[in-house]
C-alpha positions in Angstrom: -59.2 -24.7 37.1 -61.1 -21.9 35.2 -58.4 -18.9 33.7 -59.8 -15.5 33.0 -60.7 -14.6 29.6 -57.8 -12.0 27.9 -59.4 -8.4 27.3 -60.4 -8.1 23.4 -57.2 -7.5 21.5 -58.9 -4.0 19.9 -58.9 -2.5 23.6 -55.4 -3.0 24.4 -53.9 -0.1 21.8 -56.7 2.1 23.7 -55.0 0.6 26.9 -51.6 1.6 25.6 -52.1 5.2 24.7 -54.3 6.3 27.9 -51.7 4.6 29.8 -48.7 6.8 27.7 -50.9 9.8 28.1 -51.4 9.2 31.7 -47.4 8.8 32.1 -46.7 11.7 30.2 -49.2 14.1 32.2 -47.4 12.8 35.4 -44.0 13.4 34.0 -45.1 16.7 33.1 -47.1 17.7 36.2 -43.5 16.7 38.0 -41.6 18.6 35.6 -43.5 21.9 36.2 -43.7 21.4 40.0 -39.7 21.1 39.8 -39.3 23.8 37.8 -41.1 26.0 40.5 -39.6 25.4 43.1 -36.2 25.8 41.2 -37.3 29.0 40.3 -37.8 30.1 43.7 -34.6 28.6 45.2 -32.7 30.5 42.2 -34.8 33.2 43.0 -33.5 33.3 46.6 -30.0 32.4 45.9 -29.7 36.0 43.9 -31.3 38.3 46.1 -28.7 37.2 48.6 -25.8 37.5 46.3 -27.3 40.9 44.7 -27.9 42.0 48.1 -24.3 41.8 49.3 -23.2 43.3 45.5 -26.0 45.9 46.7 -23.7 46.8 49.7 -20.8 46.6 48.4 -21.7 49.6 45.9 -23.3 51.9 48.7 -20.7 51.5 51.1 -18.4 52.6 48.1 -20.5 55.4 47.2 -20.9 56.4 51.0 -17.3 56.0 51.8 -16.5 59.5 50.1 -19.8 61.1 50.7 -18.5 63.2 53.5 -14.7 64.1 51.6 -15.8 67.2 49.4 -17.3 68.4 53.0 -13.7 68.3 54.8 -11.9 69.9 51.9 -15.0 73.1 51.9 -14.4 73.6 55.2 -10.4 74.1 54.6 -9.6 78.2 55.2 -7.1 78.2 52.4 -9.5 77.0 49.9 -12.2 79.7 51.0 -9.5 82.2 50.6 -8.6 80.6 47.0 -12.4 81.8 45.9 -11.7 85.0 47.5 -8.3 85.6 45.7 -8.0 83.1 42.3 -5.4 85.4 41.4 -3.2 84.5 43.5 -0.2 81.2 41.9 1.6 80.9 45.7 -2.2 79.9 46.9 -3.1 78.1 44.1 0.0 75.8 43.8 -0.7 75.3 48.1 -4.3 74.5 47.6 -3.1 72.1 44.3 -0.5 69.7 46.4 -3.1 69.6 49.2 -5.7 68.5 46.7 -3.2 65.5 45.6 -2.3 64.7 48.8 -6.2 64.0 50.4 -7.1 62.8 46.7 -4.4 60.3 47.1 -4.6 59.4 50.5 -8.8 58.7 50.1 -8.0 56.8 46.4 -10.6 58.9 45.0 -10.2 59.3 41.1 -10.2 63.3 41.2 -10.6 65.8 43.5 -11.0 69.9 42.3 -12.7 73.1 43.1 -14.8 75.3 41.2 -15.9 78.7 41.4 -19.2 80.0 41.6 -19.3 80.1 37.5 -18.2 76.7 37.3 -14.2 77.3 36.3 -12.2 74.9 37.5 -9.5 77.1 40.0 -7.5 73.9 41.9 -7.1 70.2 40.7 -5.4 67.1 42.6 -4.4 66.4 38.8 -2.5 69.8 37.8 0.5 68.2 37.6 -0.7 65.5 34.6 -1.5 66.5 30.9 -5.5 66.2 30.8 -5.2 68.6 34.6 -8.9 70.1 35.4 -7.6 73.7 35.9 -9.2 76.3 33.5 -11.9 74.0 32.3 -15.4 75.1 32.9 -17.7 72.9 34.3 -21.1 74.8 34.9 -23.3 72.6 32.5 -23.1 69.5 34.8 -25.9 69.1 37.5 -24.0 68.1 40.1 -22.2 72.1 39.9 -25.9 73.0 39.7 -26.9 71.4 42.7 -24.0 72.5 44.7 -24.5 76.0 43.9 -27.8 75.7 45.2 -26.5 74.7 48.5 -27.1 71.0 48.0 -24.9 67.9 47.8 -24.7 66.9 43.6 -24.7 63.5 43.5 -23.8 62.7 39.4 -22.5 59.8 37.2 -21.0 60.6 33.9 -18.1 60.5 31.5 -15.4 62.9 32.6 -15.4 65.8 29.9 -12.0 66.0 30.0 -10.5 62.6 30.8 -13.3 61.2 29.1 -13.2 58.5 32.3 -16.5 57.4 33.7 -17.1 57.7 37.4 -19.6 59.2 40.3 -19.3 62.7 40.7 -19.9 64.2 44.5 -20.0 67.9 44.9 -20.6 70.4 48.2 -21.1 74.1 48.2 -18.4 76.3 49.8 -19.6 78.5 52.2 -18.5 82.1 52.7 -19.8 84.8 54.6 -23.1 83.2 54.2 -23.0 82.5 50.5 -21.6 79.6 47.7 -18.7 81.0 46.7 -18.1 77.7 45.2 -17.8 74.3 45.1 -15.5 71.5 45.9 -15.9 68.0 44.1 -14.7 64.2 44.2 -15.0 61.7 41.6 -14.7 58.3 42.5 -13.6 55.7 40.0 -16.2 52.7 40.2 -14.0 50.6 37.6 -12.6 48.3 40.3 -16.1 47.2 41.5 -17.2 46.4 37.6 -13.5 44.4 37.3 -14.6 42.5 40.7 -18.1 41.8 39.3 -16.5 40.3 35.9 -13.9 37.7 37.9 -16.6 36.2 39.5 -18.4 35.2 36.8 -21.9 37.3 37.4 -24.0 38.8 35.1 -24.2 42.3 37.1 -25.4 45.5 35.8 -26.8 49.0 37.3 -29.3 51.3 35.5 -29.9 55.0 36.3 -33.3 56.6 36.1 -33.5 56.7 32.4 -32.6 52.8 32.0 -28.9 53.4 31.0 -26.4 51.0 32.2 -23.7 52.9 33.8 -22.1 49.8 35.7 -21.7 46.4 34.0 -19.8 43.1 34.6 -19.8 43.0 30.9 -18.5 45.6 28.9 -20.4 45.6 26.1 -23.8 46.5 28.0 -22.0 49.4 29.5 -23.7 52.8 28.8 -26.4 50.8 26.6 -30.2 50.8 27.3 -32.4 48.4 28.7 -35.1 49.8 26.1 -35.1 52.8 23.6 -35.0 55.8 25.0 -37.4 58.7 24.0 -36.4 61.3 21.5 -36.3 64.1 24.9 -34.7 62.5 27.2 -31.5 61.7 24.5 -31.8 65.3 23.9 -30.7 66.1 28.1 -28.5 63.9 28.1 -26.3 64.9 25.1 -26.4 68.6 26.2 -25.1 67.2 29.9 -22.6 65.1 28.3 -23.2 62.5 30.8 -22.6 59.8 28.6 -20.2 62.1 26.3 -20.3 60.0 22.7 -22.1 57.1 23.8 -24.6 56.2 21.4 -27.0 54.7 24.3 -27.9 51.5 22.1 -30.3 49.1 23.4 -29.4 45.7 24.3 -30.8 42.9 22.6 -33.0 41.8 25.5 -36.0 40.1 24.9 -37.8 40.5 28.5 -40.6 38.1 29.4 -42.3 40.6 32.2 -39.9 42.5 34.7 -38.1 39.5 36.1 -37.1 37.4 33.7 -35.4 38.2 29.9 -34.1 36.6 27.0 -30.5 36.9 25.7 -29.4 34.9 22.2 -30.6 31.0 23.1 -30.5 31.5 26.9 -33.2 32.6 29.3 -32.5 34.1 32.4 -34.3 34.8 35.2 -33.8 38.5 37.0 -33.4 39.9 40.3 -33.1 44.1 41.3 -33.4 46.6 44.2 -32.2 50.1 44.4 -28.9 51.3 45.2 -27.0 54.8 45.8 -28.8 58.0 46.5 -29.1 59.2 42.8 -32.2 56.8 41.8 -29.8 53.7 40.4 -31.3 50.1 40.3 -29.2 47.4 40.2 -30.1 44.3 38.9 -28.6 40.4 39.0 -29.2 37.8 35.5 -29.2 34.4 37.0 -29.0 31.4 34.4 -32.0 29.3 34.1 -30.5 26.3 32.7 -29.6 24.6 35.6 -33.5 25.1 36.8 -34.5 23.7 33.6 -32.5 21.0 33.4 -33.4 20.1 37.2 -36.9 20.0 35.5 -36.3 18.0 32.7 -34.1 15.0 34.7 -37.3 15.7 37.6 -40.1 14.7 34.9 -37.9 12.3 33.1 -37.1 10.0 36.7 -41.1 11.0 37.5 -42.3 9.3 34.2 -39.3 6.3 34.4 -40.9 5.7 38.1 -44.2 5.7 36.7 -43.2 3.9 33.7 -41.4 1.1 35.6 -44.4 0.7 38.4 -47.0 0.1 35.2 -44.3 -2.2 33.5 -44.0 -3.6 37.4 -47.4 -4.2 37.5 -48.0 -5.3 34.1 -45.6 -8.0 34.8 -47.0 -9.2 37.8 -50.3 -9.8 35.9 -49.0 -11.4 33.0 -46.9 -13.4 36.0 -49.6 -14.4 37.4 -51.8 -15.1 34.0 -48.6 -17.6 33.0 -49.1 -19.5 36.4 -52.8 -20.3 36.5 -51.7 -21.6 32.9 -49.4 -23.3 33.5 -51.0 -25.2 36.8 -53.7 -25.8 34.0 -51.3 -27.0 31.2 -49.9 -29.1 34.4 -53.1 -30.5 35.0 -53.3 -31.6 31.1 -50.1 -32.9 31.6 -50.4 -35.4 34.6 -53.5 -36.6 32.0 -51.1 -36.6 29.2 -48.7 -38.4 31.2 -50.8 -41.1 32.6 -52.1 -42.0 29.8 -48.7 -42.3 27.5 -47.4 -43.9 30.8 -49.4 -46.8 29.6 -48.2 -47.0 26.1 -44.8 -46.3 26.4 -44.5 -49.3 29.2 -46.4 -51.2 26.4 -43.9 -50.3 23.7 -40.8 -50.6 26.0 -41.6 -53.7 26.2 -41.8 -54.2 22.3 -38.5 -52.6 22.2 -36.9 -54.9 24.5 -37.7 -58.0 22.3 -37.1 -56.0 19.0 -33.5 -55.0 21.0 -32.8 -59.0 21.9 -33.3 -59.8 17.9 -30.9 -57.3 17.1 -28.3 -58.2 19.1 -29.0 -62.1 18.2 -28.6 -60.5 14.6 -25.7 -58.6 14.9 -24.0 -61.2 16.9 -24.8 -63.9 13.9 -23.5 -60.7 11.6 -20.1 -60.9 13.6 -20.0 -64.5 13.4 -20.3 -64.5 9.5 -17.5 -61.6 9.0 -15.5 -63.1 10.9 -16.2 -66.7 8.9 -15.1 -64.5 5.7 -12.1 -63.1 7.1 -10.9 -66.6 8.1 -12.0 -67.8 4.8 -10.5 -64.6 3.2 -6.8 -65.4 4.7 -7.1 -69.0 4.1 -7.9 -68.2 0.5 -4.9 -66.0 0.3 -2.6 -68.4 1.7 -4.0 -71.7 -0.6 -3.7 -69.0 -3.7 0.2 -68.2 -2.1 1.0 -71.7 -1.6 -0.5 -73.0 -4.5 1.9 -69.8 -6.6 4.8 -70.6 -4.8 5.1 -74.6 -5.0 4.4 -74.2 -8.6 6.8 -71.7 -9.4 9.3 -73.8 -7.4 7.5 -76.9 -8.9 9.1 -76.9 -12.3 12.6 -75.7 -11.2 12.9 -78.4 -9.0 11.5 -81.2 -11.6 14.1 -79.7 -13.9 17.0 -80.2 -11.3 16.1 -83.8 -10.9 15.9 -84.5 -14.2 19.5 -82.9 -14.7 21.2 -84.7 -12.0 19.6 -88.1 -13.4 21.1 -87.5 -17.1 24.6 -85.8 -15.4 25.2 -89.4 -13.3 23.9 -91.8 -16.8 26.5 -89.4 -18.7 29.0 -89.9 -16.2 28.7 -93.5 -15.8 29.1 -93.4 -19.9 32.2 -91.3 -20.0 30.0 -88.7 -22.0 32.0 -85.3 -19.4 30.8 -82.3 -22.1 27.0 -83.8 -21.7 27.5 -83.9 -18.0 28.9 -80.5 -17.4 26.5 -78.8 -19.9 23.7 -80.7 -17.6 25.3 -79.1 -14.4 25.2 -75.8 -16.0 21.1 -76.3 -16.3 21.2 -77.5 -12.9 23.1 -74.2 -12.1 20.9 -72.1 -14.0 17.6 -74.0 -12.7 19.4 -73.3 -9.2 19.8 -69.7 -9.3 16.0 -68.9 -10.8 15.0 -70.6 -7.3 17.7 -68.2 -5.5 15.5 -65.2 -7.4 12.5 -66.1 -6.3 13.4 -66.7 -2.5 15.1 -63.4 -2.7 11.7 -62.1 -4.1 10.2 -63.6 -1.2 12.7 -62.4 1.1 12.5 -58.7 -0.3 9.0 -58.2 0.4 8.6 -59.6 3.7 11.8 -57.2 4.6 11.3 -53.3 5.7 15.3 -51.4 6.4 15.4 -47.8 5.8 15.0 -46.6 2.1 15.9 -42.2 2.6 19.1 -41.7 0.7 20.5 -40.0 -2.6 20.8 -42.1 -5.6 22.6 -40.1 -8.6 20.7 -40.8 -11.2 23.0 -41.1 -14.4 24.9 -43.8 -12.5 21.3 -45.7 -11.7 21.1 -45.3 -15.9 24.1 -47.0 -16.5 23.1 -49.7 -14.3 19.4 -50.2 -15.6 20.9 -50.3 -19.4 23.4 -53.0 -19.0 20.4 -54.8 -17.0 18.4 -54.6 -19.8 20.8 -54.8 -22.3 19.1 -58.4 -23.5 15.7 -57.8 -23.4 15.5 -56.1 -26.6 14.0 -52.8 -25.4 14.4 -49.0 -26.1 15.0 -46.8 -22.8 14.5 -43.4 -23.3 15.3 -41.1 -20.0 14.4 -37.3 -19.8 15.9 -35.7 -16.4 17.5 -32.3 -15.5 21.4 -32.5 -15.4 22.7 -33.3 -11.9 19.5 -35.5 -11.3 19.1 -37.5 -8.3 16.2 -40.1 -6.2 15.5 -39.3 -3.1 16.4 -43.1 -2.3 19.3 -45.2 -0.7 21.1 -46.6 -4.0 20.0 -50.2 -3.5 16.6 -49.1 -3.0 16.6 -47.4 -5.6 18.0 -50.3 -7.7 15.1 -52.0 -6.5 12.4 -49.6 -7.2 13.4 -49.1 -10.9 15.0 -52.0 -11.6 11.4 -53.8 -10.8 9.5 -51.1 -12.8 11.8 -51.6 -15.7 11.3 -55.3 -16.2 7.9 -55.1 -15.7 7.7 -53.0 -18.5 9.7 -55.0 -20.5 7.8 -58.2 -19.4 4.4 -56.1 -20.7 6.2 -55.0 -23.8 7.7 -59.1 -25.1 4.5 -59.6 -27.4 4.9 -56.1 -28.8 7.4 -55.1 -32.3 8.0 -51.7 -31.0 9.6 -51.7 -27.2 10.1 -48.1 -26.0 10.1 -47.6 -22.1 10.5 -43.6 -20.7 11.7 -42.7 -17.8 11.0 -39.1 -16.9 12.2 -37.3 -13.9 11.1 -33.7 -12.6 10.9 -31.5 -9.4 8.0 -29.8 -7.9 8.1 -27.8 -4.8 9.1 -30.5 -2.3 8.9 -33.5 -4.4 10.8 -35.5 -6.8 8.6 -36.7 -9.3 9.6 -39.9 -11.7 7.5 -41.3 -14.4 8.2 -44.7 -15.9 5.9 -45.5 -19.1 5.6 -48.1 -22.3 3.3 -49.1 -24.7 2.3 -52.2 -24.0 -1.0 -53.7 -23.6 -1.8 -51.9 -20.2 -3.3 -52.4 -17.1 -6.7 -53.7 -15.9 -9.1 -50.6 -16.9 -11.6 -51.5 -13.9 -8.7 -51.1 -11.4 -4.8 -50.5 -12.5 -4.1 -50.0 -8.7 -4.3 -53.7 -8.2 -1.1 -54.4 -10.0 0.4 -53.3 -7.0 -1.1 -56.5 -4.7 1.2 -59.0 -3.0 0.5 -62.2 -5.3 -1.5 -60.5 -8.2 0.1 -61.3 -11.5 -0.7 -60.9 -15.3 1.6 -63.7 -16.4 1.6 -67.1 -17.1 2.9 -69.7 -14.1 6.4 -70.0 -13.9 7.3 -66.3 -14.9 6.9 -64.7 -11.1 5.5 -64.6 -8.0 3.3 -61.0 -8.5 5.9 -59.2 -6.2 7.8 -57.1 -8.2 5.3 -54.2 -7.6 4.4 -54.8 -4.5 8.0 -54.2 -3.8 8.0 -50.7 -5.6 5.1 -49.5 -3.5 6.6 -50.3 -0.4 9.7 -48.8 -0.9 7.7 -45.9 -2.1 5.3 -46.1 0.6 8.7 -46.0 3.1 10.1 -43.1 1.6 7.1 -41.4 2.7 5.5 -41.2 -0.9 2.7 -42.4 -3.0 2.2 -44.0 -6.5 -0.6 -43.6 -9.5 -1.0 -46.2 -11.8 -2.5 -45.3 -15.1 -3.4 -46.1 -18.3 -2.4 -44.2 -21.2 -4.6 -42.9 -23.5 -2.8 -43.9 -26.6 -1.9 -47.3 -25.3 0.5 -48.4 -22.5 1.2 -47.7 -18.9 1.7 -45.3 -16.6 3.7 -45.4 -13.2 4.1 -42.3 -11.5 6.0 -42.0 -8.4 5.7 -38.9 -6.0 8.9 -38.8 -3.4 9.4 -36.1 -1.0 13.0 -34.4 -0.8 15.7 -34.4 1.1 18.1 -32.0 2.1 20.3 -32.7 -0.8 18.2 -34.6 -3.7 17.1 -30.9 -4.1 18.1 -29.7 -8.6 
């Protein structure tokens, strides 16, 4: 089977990037459409919100259109313009002012004369009352004394309140005789427009903001004003002492603006009868970020289709090779098939030497290990019966000369023969006990005080014609039962003193000293030593340094297993400046603690 040649490895980076460029104009593409039509739902969502805030305002505005009419048509407050002079009509006129001002929840309600003096005030009762002030520069007086309803937004001159101010002429006998106007307090809408949350504002004709969710655009400009039109307004105080600064829009054509880091996009319609437009900021953010996540899962979907697709081709690349490395492999097999049957067979006749060698290897160790024990025990036997030999010859030869001294009458050579024969008699006792010793394990753990162990070990040696020297803390004990330790030292001792019979100085230490959980002791001479290839062997059942007839090899042997009980270890040594060296490690008890 034939496999399709791999594209040239210099076209595959080309590959790559068209494919990246392809992915990225689709995420893009995606991105843009998204951002549209996010745009246009936005769009959609704020005309109907502005378009009920649009309502909202009018039917506020509208609400006290037709009040300044009523109150004109009121006798009394025709007869006020005909007779201002008059306090009993003034003060009438002034409660019934309050009480429809009240009653409506309009801000102010007052009437002017035809020169624009303020004559009655729903306010005359507070300290910043209306009556007296003159009010003939505003337009809305203006327009009412032209017999038309002035419709004007401003900063109260007096209160220095903002609001909308609504003024009707008076009619009498066919002429303005003056003029009645409300002023309606727009703050509650603006407070309503901030709890929610919107970015709300209205601009009159000259692109002020008069109403504002946000305080700080109120009674700024949505772009400089000319030199002129600041000029009309300061002389109409609308403002009052405004200084009509312009907010730091950035606009990017008439429906959409920039403000700080955020962009938003804008909405507007007219509103009121005086020329205002009112206009809704709706954050873009959300659109944007629908756009981003839009071309970001656009390109992923892309991106995992070519990765899809990629994979199935290099999937099915690797399986027409590997049916074609399979193909090889059936070949392969076949023919190793052949060779390993050949060599399997090798290996079973190599296998059936090996074990016919190993099993001959088995034979012979276990041929040494019988000849090993047997060796042991001839070497054992051969110790024991000669040690025993001599004693034994010597008792015979005793009891011989004790009965020719006794048939003589010779009694002081007979019992000076049964002493011998006593002597001769308790050597063999020794070396039984010896015997007896090592072949016997019983508990060793005790506490052996070891000043009375000294006094013990000195009488002992007391005729072997060595010098002890002991080093120990006061209070000093072994960890040992006291015949144990009897036994341990007593065996090190005479060893020592056995090395140390050829020698003119004798001097044996003994050296005791703790260490954290151990009771080290020391025993030393300086004698000839130990065997420099391996001191360790004097420890052996059976091993010896003397000559025949001076022990059976099992003094040490006796130390180490007493040591070995106790749960300790010994080091044999030799010294550097002659002699040897037995050092005994012992763990603790409770009590053999300094």
């Amino acid at each position: 089977m034939t496999t399709q040649p791999a594209p040239p490895p210099q076209r595959a980076p080309a590959r790559l990037l068209f494919g990246l460029l392809l992915i990225g104009l689709i995420a893009a593409l995606s991105g843009w459409a998204s951002w549209r039509t996010a745009q246009g739902e936005l769009r959609e969502v704020l005309s109907h919100r502005l378009a009920l805030y649009a309502t909202a305002l009018d039917a506020e505005l509208d609400r006290f259109e037709a009040l300044p009419y009523v109150v004109s048509r009121d006798p009394n407050v025709g007869n006020l313009l005909g007779d201002a002079a008059n306090p009993a009509l003034q003060a009438r006129i002034n409660r019934y002012l309050a009480d429809v001002n009240g009653e409506a929840g309009t801000a102010q309600l007052f009437v002017l004369d035809r020169h624009g003096t303020t004559l009655a005030s729903s306010n005359w009762q507070s300290g910043d009352s209306l009556i007296g002030n003159n009010y003939a520069f505003r337009p809305y007086f203006r327009a009412a004394l032209r017999g038309e309803t002035g419709r004007f937004f401003g900063v109260g001159a007096t209160t220095r309140q903002p609001g909308m101010f609504i003024a009707r002429p008076v009619w009498r006998q066919g002429e303005v005789q003056g003029v009645v106007v409300t002023k309606i307090d727009l703050a509650p809408l603006e407070s309503a427009w901030a709890r929610s949350g919107e970015r709300v504002l209205v601009a009159d004709l000259q692109g002020v903001v008069t109403l504002a969710a946000s305080s700080a655009w109120k009674f700024a400009t949505l772009a400089p004003l000319p030199q002129d039109v600041r000029t009309r307004l300061a002389n109409t105080r609308q403002y009052y002492t405004s200084p009509l600064q312009t907010l730091p829009f950035i606009w990017h054509g008439s429906d959409s603006l920039s403000l700080g880091r955020q962009d938003y996009l804008i909405v507007s319609r007219q509103v009121g009868r005086v020329g205002w437009r009112m206009m809704l900021l709706g954050d873009t953010r959300p659109a944007r970020d629908q756009a981003w996540q839009a071309g970001a899962i656009s390109g992923l979907a892309v991106l995992a289709l070519a990765l899809a697709a990629l994979y199935a081709r290099l999937r099915l690349r690797r399986v027409r090779e590997r049916l074609a490395a399979q193909l090889t492999l059936e070949r392969t097999v076949a023919e190793r098939t052949t060779e390993l049957a050949a060599a399997n067979l090798r290996l079973q006749d190599e296998v059936a030497e090996r074990l016919q060698a190993e099993q001959a290897l088995r034979d012979t160790q276990a041929e040494l290990i019988r000849t090993g024990k047997l060796a042991a025990l001839g070497r054992m036997a051969t110790g024991i019966a000669h040690e025993l030999n001599q004693p034994l010859a010597a008792l015979r030869s005793f009891a011989d000369n004790t009965r020719l001294f006794l048939a003589r009458g010779r009694l002081d050579d007979a019992d000076s023969n049964l002493g011998r024969i006593l002597r001769e008699t308790d050597k063999l006792a020794a070396m039984t006990a010896e015997l007896k010793l090592f072949a016997t394990r019983r508990p060793v753990r005790g506490e052996c005080a070891l000043p009375a162990l000294q006094q013990v070990m000195e009488q002992a040696m007391a005729d072997r014609g060595v010098q002890c020297h002991w080093q120990y803390p006061p209070g000093a004990s072994l960890p040992l039962d006291p015949l144990a330790a009897e036994q341990l030292l007593g065996n090190l001792l005479r060893n020592a003193a056995d090395a140390l019979a050829d020698q003119p100085q004798r001097d044996i230490r003994i050296t005791l000293q703790y260490a954290p959980g151990q009771t080290i002791l020391q025993v030393s001479d300086n004698g000839p030593g130990l065997p420099a290839d391996n001191p360790q062997r004097v420890l052996e059942p059976f091993y010896s340094t003397k000559a025949y007839g001076h022990g059976l090899g099992l003094g040490l042997a006796i130390v180490a297993g007493i040591v070995r009980d106790a749960g300790g270890h010994i080091v044999t040594a030799n010294l550097p400046h002659g002699g040897a060296s037995f050092t005994l490690h012992l763990l603790q008890t409770d009590t053999a603690t300094p």
